[in-house]
C-alpha positions as CSV (number, residue, x, y, z in Angstrom):
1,X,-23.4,40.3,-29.6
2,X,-24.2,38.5,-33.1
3,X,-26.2,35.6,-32.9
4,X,-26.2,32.8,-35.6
5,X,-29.3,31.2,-37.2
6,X,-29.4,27.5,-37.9
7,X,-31.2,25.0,-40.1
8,X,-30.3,21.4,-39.6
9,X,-31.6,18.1,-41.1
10,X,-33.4,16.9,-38.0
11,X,-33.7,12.8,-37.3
12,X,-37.7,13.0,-37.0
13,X,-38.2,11.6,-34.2
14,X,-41.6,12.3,-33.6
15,X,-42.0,10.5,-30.0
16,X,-38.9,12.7,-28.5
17,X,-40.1,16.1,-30.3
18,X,-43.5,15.3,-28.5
19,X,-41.9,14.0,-25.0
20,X,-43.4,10.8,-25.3
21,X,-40.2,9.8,-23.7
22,X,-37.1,12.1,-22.1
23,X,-33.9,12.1,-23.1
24,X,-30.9,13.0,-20.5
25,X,-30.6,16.3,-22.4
26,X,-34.4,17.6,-21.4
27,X,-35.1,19.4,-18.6
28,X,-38.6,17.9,-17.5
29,X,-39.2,21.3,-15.0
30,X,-39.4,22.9,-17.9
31,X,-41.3,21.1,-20.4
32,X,-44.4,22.6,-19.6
33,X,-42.7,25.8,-21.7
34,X,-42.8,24.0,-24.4
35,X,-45.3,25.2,-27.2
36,X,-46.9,22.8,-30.1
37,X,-48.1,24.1,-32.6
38,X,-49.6,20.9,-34.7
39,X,-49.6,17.0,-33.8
40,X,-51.6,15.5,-36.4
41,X,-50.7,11.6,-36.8
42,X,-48.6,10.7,-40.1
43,X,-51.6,8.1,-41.3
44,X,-54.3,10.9,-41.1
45,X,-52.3,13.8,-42.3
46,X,-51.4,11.4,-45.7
47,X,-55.4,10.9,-45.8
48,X,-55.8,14.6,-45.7
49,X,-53.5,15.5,-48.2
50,X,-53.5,12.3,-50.5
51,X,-56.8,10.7,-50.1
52,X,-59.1,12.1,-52.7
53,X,-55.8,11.9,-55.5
54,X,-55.2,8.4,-54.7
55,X,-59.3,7.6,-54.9
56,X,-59.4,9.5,-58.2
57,X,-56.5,7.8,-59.8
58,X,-57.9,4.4,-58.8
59,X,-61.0,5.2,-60.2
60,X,-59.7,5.2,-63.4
61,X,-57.9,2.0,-62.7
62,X,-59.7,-1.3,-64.8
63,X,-56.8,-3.8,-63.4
64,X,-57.0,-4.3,-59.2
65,X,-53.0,-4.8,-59.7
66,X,-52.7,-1.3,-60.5
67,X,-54.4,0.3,-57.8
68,X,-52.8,2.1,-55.1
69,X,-54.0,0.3,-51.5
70,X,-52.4,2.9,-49.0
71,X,-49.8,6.0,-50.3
72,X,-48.1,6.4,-47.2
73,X,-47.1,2.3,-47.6
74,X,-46.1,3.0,-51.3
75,X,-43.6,5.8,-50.3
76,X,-42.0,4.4,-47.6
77,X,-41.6,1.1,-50.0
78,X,-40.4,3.5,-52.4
79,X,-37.1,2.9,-54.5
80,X,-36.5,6.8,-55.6
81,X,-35.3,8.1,-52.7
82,X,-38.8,9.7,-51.7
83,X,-39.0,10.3,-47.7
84,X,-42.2,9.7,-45.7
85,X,-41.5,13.4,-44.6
86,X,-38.5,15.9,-43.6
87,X,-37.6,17.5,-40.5
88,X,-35.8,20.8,-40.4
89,X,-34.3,21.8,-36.9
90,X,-34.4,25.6,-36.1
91,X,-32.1,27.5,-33.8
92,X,-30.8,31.1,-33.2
93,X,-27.6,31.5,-31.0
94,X,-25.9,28.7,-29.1
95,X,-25.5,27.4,-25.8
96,X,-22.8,30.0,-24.6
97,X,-25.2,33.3,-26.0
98,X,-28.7,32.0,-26.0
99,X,-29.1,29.8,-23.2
100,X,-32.2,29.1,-21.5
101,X,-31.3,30.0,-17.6
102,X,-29.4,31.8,-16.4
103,X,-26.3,31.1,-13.6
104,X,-29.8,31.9,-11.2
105,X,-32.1,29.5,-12.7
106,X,-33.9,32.4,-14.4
107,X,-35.0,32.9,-17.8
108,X,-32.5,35.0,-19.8
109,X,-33.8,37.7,-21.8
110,X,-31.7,36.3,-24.7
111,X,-33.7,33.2,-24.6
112,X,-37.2,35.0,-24.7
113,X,-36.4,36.8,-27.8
114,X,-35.1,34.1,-29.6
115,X,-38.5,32.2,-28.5
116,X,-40.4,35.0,-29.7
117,X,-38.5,35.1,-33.3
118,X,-39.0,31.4,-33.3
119,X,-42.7,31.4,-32.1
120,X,-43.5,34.0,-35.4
121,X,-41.7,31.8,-37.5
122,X,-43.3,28.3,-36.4
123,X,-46.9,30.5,-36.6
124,X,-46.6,31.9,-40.4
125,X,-44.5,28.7,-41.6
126,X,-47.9,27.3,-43.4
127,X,-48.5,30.2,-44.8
128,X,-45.1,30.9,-46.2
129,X,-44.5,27.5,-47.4
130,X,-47.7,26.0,-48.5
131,X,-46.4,22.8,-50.4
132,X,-44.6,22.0,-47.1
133,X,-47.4,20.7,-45.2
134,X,-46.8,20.8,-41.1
135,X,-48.1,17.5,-39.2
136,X,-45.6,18.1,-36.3
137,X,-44.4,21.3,-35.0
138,X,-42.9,22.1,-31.8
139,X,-40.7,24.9,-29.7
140,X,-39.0,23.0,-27.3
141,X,-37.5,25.6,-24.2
142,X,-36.9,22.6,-22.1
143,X,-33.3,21.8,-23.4
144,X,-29.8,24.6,-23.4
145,X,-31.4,27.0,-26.0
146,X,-34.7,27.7,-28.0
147,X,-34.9,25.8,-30.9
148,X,-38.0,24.4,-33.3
149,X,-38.5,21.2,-34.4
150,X,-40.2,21.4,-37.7
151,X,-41.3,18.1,-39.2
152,X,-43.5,18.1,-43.0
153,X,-44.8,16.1,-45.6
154,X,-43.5,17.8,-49.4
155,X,-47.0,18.0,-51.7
156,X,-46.5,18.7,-55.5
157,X,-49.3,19.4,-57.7
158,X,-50.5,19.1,-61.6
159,X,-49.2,15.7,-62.4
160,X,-50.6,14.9,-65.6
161,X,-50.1,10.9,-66.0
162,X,-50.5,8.6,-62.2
163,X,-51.2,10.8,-59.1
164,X,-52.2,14.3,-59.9
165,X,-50.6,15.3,-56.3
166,X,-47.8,13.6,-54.8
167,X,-44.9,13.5,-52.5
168,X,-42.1,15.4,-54.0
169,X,-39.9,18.0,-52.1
170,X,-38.2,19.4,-55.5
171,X,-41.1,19.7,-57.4
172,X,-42.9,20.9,-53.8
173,X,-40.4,23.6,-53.7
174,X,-40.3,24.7,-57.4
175,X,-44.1,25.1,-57.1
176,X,-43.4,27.3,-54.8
177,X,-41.1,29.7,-56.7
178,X,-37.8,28.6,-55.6
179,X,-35.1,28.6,-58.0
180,X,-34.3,24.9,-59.4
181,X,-31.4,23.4,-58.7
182,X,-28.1,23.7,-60.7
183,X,-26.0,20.9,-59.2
184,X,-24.9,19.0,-55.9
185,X,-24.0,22.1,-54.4
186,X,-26.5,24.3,-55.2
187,X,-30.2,22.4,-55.0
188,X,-33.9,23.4,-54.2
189,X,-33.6,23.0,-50.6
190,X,-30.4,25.2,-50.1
191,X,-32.1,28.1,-52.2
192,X,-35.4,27.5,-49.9
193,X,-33.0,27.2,-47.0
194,X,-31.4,30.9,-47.8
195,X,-35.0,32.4,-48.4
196,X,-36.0,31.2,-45.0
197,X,-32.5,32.2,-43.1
198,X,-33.1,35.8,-45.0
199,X,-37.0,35.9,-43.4
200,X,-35.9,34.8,-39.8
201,X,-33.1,37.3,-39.7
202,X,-35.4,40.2,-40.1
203,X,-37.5,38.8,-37.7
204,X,-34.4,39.0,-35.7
205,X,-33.9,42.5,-36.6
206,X,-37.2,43.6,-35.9
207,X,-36.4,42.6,-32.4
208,X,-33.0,44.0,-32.4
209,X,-31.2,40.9,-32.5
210,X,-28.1,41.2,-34.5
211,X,-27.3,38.3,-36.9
212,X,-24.4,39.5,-38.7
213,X,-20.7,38.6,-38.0
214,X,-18.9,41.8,-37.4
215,X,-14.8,41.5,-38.4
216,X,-11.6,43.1,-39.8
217,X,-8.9,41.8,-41.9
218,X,-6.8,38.4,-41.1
219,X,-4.0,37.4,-42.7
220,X,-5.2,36.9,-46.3
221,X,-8.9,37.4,-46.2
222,X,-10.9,40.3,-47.3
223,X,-13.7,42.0,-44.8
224,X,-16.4,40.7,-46.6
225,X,-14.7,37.2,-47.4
226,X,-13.4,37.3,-43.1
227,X,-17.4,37.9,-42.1
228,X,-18.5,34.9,-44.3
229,X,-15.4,32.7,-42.7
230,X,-16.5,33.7,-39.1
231,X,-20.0,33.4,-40.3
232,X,-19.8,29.7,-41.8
233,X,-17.8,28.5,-38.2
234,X,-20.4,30.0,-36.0
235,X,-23.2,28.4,-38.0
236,X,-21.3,25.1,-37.9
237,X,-20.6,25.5,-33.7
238,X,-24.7,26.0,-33.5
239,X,-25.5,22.7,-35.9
240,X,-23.0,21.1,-33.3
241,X,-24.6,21.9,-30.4
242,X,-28.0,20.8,-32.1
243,X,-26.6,17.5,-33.8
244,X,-24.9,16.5,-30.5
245,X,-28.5,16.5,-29.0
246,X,-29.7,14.7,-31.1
247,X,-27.2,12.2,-30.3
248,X,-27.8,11.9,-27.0
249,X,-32.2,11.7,-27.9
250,X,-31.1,9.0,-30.4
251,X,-28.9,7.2,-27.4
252,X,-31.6,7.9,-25.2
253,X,-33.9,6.6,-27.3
254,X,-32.3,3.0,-28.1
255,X,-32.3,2.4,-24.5
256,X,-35.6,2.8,-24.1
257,X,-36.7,1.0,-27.2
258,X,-34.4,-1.9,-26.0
259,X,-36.4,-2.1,-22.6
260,X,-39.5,-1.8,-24.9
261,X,-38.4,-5.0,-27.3
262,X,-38.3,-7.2,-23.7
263,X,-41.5,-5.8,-22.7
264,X,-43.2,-6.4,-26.4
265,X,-42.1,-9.5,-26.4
266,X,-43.2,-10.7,-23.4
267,X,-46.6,-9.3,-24.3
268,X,-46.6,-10.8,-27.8
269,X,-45.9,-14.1,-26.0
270,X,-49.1,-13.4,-24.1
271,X,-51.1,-12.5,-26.8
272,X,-50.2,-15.2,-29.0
273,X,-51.4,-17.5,-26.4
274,X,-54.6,-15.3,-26.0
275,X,-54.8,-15.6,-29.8
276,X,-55.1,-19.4,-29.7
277,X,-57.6,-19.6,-27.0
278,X,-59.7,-17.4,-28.8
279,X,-59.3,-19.5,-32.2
280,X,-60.5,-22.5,-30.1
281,X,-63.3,-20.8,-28.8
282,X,-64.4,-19.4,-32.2
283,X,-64.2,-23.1,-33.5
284,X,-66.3,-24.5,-30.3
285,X,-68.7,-21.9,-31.0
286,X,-68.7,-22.4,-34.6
287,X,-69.6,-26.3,-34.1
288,X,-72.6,-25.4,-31.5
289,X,-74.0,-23.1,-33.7
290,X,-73.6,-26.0,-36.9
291,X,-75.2,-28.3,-34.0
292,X,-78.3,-26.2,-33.0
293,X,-78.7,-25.0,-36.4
294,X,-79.5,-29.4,-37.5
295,X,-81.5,-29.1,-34.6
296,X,-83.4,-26.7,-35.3
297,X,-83.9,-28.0,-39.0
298,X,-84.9,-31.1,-37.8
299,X,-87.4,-29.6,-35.4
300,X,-88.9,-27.3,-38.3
301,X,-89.2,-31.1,-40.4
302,X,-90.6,-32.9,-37.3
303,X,-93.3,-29.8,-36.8
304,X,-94.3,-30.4,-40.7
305,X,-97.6,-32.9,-40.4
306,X,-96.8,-35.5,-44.2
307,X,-99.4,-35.4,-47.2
308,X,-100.6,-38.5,-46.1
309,X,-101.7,-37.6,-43.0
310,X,-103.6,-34.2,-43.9
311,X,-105.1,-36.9,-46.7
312,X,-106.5,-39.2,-44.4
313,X,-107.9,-36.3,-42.2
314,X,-109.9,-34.8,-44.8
315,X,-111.2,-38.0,-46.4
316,X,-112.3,-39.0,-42.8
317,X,-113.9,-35.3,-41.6
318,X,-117.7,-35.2,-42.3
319,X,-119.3,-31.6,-42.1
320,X,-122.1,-31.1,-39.9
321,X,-124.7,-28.5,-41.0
322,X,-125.0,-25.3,-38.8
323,X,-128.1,-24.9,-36.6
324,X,-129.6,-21.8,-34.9
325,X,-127.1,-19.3,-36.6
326,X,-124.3,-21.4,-34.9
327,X,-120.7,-21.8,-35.3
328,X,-119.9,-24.8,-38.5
329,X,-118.8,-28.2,-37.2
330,X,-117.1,-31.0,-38.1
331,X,-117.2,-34.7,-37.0
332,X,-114.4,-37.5,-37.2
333,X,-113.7,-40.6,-35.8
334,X,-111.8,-40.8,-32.7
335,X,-108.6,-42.2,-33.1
336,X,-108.0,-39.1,-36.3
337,X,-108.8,-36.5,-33.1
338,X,-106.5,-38.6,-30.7
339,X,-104.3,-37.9,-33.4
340,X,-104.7,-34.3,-33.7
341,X,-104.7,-33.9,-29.9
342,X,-101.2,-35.9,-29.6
343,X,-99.7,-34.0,-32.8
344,X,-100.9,-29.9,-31.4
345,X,-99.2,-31.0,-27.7
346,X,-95.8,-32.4,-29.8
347,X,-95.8,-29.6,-32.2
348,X,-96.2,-26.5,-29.2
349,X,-93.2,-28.5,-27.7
350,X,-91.4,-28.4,-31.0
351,X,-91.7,-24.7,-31.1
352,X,-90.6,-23.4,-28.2
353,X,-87.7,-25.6,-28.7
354,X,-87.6,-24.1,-32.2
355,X,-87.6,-20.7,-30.3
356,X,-84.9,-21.5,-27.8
357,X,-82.4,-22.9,-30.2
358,X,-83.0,-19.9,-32.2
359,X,-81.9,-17.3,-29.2
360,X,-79.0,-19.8,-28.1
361,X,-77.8,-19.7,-32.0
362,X,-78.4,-15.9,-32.4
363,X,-76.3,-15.3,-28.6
364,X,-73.3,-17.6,-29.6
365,X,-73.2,-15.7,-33.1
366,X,-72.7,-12.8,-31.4
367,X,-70.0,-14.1,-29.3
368,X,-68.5,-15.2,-32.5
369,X,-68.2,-11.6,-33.9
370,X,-66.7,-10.6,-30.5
371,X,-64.2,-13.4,-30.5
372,X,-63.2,-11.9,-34.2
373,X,-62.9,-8.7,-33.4
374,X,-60.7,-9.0,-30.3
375,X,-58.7,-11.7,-32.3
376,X,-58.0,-8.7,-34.8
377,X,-57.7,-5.8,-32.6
378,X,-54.4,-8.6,-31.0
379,X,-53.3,-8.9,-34.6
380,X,-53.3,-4.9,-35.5
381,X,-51.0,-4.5,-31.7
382,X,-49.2,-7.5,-32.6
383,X,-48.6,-5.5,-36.2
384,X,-47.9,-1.9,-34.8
385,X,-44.9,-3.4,-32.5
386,X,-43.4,-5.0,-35.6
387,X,-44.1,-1.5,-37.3
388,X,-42.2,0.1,-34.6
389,X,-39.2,-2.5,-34.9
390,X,-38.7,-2.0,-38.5
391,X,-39.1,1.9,-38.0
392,X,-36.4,1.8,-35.5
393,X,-34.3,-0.5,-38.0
394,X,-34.0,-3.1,-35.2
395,X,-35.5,-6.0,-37.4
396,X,-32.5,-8.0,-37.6
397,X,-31.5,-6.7,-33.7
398,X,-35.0,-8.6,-33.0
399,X,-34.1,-11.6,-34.8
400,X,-31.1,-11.7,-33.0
401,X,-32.6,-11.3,-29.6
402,X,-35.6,-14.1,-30.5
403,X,-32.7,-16.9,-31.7
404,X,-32.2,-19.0,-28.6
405,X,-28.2,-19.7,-29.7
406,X,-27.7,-16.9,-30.0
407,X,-28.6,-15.4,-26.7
408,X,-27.2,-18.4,-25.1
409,X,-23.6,-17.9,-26.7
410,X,-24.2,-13.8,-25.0
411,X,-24.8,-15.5,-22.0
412,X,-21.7,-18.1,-22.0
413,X,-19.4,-14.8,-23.4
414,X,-20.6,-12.5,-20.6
415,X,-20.1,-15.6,-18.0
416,X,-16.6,-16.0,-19.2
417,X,-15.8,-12.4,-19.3
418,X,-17.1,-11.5,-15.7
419,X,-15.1,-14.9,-14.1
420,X,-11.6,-13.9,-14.3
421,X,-13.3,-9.9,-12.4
422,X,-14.8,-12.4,-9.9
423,X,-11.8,-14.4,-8.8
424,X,-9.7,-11.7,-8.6
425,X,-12.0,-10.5,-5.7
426,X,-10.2,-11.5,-2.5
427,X,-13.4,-13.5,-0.2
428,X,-13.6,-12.0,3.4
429,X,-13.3,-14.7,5.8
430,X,-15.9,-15.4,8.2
431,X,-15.7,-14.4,11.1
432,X,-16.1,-16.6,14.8
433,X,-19.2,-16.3,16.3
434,X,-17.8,-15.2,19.9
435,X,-18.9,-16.8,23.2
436,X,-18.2,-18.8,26.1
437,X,-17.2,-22.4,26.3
438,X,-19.9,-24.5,28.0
């Protein structure tokens, strides 16, 4: 039996294609079947790629306006129809002649063949297609049939004005050697499209799997014209199949991201309030350290003996000549060596107070940078969850849900909606307790 092979614009859903969550469509059981072949995150795969043509064009850059601060930021911001990256959805066969299991729960031969095409083709993709750079790529045998989802960033080289290499899927393509495109109906990406459809079907027939449709004359149509008819519906069936599970990931997956919203905002609520306390004791701390920092100031001044004094002491010290080889001495009157006495005793007082201020300043700088660096490891969460809402296009969603009146008029709707089910609800009567009479 012919088997079709598919390529379909996947959704890119990165968190499904890596089962970060399960859809109804996935069989868990079988999700250790599954095969990655590369999970590299978006951020660091841009690095990897962009990094050293970003730093070279800034560089060059005199004005700070002009630089570029992050690539991946600039492309998603972008106004000409660049994409962060593409996902491209391969399958051979459908449901009905490449299932997974069989009516025993056993893996059909159909289904290992059409993994093993797949498995070849996932493995010498890079190779084949080296401006299409892989940062996600997965086999996925834990759904009705074999299929790949193949997600990659477009690189095009040789720029000579801005970025020497960039994000650009035609350009990506051309350098390549793939045809440019014509028109609408005949671009870059069908021509790659064909070239890659042409390699997997002598995969296919390497394995003798037959990919041709096989027909006679109907009505009006020629052999070759009735083959690329029954071809063209078959092909459509399979990117059915596919695009219908990817409905039910993408219904899957907005009930799941509307449990997350709750959850995130509860824990933004939290954090906030974690935020605020740590502000305050930043600011506490900031004041004691401003506080034992005077202190210590003044000690240092207080520890200082004035001009006058050292004066006095040397205009009132008398030398007295040594004497059998012995130590030099000095003589003074009394109330200058009370003096001294009473200054040493106030000045080793002074210092270790000098010392202990010092390791009380040093400890609550320390806490300082803590405080700071917890404050912005809250801010970067608090900034990935609103990352993830406007990912998910659910900013205005969000709004909704945070604007009190909003949820209140849901509340008073569903109220009034669910009164007219609940009196039409007959009430059991209670029954008599039953006993005797005393």
């Amino acid at each position: 039996m012919s088997k079709t092979i598919s390529f379909v614009k996947g959704k890119g859903s990165i968190n499904h294609n890596n089962r970060e969550f399960t859809a109804k469509n996935v069989d868990a059981s079988r999700t250790s079947m599954n095969v990655v072949y590369v999970q590299i995150p978006i951020e660091e795969a841009y690095e990897e790629i962009f990094g050293q043509a970003v730093n070279e064009y800034n560089a060059k850059q005199k004005r700070s306006d002009r630089k570029i601060g992050n690539y991946l930021s600039k492309i998603k911001q972008s106004k000409n129809n660049e994409k962060v990256f593409y996902e491209t959805v391969v399958q051979i066969g459908k449901r009905d002649d490449t299932g997974i299991l069989d009516e025993d729960g056993n893996i059909t031969e159909d289904a290992k063949l059409a993994k093993e095409v797949l498995d070849e083709y996932a493995r010498t993709f890079q190779k084949r297609n080296p401006n299409l750079i892989l940062f996600n790529a997965v086999l996925h045998m834990d759904e009705a049939t074999p299929h790949l989802h193949l997600d990659y960033i477009p690189v095009a080289h040789g720029y000579k004005t801005g970025l020497k290499t960039r994000n650009s899927l035609s350009k990506g393509l051309q350098e390549m050697g793939i045809a440019p495109a014509i028109g609408k109906n005949d671009t870059e990406t069908m021509h790659w499209q064909k070239r890659e459809r042409d390699h997997i079907a002598e995969l296919c027939k390497a394995r003798g799997i037959e990919t041709e449709v096989l027909g006679i004359v109907r009505d009006n149509y020629t052999i070759p014209e009735y083959k690329a008819a029954m071809r063209e519906k078959e092909e459509a069936e399979a990117e059915l199949e596919i695009l219908n599970s990817e409905k039910e990931e993408a219904i899957s997956q907005i009930n799941t991201t509307d449990s997350q919203i709750v959850s995130n905002c509860v824990v933004i609520d939290e954090q906030e309030e974690t935020l605020k306390l740590i502000k305050k004791q930043i600011e506490d701390a900031e004041l004691r350290i401003k506080t034992k920092q005077e202190e210590i100031s003044s000690i240092a001044e207080a520890m200082k003996p004035s001009d006058a004094e050292l004066k006095e002491i040397e205009s009132n010290v008398t030398s007295v000549p040594a004497m059998f080889g012995k130590e030099p001495m000095v003589k003074m009157p009394r109330r200058l060596y009370d003096r001294l006495i009473a200054r040493y005793r106030l000045a080793d007082t002074l210092e270790r107070l000098y010392h202990d201020y010092e390791h009380k300043t040093r400890t609550l700088k320390i806490r300082v940078d803590e405080l700071k660096a917890e404050v912005a490891f809250l801010k970067d969460k608090v900034q990935k969850f609103t990352d993830f809402i406007e990912a998910k296009g659910l900013v205005e969603a969000f709004k909704e849900f945070l604007n009190p009146k909003k949820a209140i008029e849901k509340v008073r709707e569903n109220s009034v909606r669910i009164a007219p089910q609940r009196a039409s609800v007959p009430i059991p009567a209670k029954k008599k307790k039953s006993g005797s009479a005393r």
